[in-house]
C-alpha positions, 0 to 999 in steps of 0.5 A: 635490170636486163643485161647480156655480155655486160659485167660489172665492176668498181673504180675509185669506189663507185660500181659500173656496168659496162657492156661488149662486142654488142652486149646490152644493159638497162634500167627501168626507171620511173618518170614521175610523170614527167615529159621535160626530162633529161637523162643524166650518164656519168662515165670515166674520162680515161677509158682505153679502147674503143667505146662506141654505143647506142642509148636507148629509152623504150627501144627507141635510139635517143643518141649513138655516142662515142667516148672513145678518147674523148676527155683522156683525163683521170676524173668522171665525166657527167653528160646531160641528154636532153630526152624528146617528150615524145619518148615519155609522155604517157608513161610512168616507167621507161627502160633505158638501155645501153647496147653497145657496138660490135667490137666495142664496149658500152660504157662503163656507166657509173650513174643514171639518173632522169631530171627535169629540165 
């Protein structure tokens, strides 16, 4: 895990990374060889302020995301990103990064996994 002006922290039991005014954090994960592969992100549907953040696999930018107000609801919220073969094939590990914007805050992420689709 690298990370810079990120912290961590516990909500409803479940531990979360978050990120600021455009701090990072990122995970090594294993491909299992795989190149059909989606990256699945639970987050927090009530979050208060502005969440706007980049994600990344190997530095290449998968999706600028914005979940600032997006669900306004108490539950957790699971969003599936479909990741191009382009960014894994090849490749045992990748590193997937959250940066987020200036005056901003990435995630708070509750959970990252890689699937296959």
């Amino acid at each position: 895990m690298e990370t810079e002006n990120s912290n961590s922290g516990n909500n409803w039991d479940e531990f979360y990374r978050k990120a600021r005014n455009g701090g990072f954090f990122s995970y090594r994960i294993t491909t299992g060889g795989e190149k059909n592969l989606e990256l699945k992100v639970r987050y927090w549907g009530f979050e208060w302020g502005s969440r706007k953040f980049d994600i990344f696999i190997d530095n290449e930018k998968l999706v600028t995301e914005d979940n600032t107000g997006r669900w306004s609801q108490s539950a957790f919220q699971n969003v599936v990103y479909e990741i191009p073969e382009s960014m894994v094939e090849g490749k045992d590990f990748v590193r997937v990064k959250f940066q987020a914007h200036e005056g901003s805050t990435a995630g708070g992420v509750y959970y990252i996994r890689l699937l296959r689709r």
